[in-house]
N, C-alpha and C positions, 0 to 999 in steps of 0.2 A: 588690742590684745594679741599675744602671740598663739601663731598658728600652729601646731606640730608637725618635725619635717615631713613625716609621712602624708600628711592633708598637702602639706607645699607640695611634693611632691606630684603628688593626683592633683592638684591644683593646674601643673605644667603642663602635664598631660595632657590634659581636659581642654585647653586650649588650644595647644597644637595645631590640632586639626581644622579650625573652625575658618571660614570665610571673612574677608575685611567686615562683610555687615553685619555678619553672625558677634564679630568680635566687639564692635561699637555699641551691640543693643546690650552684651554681654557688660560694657561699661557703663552702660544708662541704670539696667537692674542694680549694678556693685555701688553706684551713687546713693540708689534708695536706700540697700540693704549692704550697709559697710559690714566691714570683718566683724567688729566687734558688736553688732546689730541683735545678738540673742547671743543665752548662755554655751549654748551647743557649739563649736569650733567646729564639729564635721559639716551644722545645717549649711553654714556661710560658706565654704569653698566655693570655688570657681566652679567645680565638679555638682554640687548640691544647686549652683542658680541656674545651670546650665540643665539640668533635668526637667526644671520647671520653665524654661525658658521651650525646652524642645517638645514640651506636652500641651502649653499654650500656643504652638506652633508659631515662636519667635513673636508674642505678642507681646511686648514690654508690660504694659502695663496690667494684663490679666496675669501676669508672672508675678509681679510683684504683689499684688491683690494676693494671690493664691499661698504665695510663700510667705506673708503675713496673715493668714488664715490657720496656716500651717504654724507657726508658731506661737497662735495665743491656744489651739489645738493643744499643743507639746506641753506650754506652760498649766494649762488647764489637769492633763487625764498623765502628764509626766510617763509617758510609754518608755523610758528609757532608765524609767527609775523603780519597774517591776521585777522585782527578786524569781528568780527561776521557783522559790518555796511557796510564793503566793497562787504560781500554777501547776505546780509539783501533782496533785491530785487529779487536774485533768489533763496533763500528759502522760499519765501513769496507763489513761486506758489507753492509748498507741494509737488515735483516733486520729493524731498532727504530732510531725513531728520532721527536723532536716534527719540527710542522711545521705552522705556520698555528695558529689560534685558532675555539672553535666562536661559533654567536652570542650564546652568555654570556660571550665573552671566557674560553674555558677552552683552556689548551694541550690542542691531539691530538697522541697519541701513536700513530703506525703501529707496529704487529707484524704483520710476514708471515714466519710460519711455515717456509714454501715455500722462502723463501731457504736453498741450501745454508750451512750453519753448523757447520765443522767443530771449533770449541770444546766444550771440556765444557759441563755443565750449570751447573756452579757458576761457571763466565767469564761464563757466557751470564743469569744471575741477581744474578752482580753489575754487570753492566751494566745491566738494568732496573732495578735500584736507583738506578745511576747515574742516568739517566735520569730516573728519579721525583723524584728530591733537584733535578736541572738543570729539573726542568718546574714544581716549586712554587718554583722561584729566580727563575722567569721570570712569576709570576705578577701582574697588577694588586693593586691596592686591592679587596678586597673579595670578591676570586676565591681559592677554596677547593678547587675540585673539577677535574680533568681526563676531556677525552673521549679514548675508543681507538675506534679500529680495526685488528681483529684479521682481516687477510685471510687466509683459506686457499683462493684460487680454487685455488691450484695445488696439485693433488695430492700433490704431492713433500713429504716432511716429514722430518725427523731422528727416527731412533731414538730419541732419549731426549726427545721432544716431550714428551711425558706429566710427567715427570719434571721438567721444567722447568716448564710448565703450573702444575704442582700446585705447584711452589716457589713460583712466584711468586703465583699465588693464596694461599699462606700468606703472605706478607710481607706483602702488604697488606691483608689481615684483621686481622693482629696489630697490623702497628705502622704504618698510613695509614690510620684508619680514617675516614671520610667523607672520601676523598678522591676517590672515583670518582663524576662528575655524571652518564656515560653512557658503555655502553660497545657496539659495533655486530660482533657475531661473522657475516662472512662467510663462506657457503657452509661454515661449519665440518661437519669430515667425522664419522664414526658415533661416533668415540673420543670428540672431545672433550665429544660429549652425552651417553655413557655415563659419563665422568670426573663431568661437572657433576648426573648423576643420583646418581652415589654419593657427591660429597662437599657437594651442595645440604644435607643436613639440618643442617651445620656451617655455612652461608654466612646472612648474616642475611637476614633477608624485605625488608628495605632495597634491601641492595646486589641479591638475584637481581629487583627491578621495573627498576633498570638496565639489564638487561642483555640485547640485541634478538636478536635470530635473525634475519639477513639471507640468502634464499636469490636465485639467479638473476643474470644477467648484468648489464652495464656498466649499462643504460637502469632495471633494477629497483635497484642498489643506489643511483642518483642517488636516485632518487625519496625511497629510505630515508632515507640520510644526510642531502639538502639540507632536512631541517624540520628538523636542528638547525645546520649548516652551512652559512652559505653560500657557494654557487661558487665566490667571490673567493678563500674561505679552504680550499678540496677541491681535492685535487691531480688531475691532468688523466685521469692514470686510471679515478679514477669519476664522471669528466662534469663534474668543474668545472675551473678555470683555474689552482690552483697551482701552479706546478713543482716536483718532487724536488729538494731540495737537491744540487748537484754533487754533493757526497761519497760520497751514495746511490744514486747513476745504473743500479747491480745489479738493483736493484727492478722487476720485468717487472708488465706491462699486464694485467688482468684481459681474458679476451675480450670483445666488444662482440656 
């Protein structure tokens, strides 16, 4: 099957860089999973084996295991073939949503908790999905990874926080793996450190150097945030200049 230049492209890239051993395990994986190995052209790049290669820590064969997981997954729940209308309703309440770019040019993604959200858990997971598939859609040349901000200033949370949480922490374990560049948890409350205590010994030593503990008001979480973000691209809530998109307008102010 032919590839799109732009995949060739990131394809060349992607390679560039890698080690003589890095590059032979790289064609052990391309043996199993040839180009034309699933309907998706973006899964099979050189750039897409190569993420799973770097999350299995160059294990050939748990790569390949994983990236055929990963595509009876795709074929099964098709995340790439949910209409922005099927989650129109729970992005309406401003609760997840991208917005701006960090200074590596990676889409942020805001999650606030806090926002009432009277959806299930599995609306509310297949919209982060949506989400994930519309933020690597929106990505440049070269940009692989997306930053979050996961505000919980506000005490208020849905019952089934947890439950969702922990969904979604499994999807993108399993099947986005190096796709988190950074991810900034504010003022998160006692639960969610007890959740990430018990399911830390499943989360790879990768992804938990990601991921910051942000404690304290408007002037401390600037400080956090703007050494990956700059102002231009942080929304006015935490001290820089973006604005919430209309459609998210629900979205309340952390205190100052």
């Amino acid at each position: 099957a032919e590839i799109p230049r732009t995949l060739q492209t990131h394809r060349m890239a992607a390679v560039k860089e890698l080690t003589t051993e890095q590059r032979e395990k790289l064609e052990i994986v391309r043996a199993e999973i040839p180009i034309d190995a699933y309907s998706e052209p973006a899964m099979t790049t050189d750039a897409s084996l190569l993420r799973y290669l770097r999350a299995e820590e160059w294990h050939v064969q748990k790569a390949v295991h994983r990236l055929r997981d990963t595509f009876r997954w795709r074929e099964e729940q098709r995340p790439h073939e949910i209409a922005r209308e099927e989650v129109a309703d729970v992005l309406a309440l401003g609760s997840l949503y991208r917005n701006g770019v960090d200074r590596q040019g990676r889409p942020i993604i805001y999650v606030k908790p806090a926002v009432r959200n009277p959806h299930t858990a599995e609306r509310r997971i297949q919209t982060m999905i949506w989400t994930l598939e519309e933020a690597i859609n929106s990505m440049g040349e070269g940009v692989e990874k997306m930053c979050w901000i996961l505000d919980f200033s506000s005490r208020a949370r849905s019952p089934d926080g947890r439950q969702v949480a922990q969904g979604v922490l499994t999807v993108l374990q399993n099947h986005y793996p190096e796709r988190l560049g950074i991810a900034f948890l504010l003022n998160a409350p006692w639960w969610m450190s007890a959740l990430f205590t018990v399911i830390s010994p499943f989360i790879e030593t990768a992804t938990k150097r990601k991921i910051h503990w942000v404690n304290g008001k408007q002037a401390d979480l600037f400080v956090a945030l703007s050494t990956e973000i700059d102002p231009s691209q942080l929304e006015c809530a935490y001290g820089g200049t973006l604005e919430v998109p209309p459609e998210f307008c629900s979205v309340k102010k952390p205190s100052s």
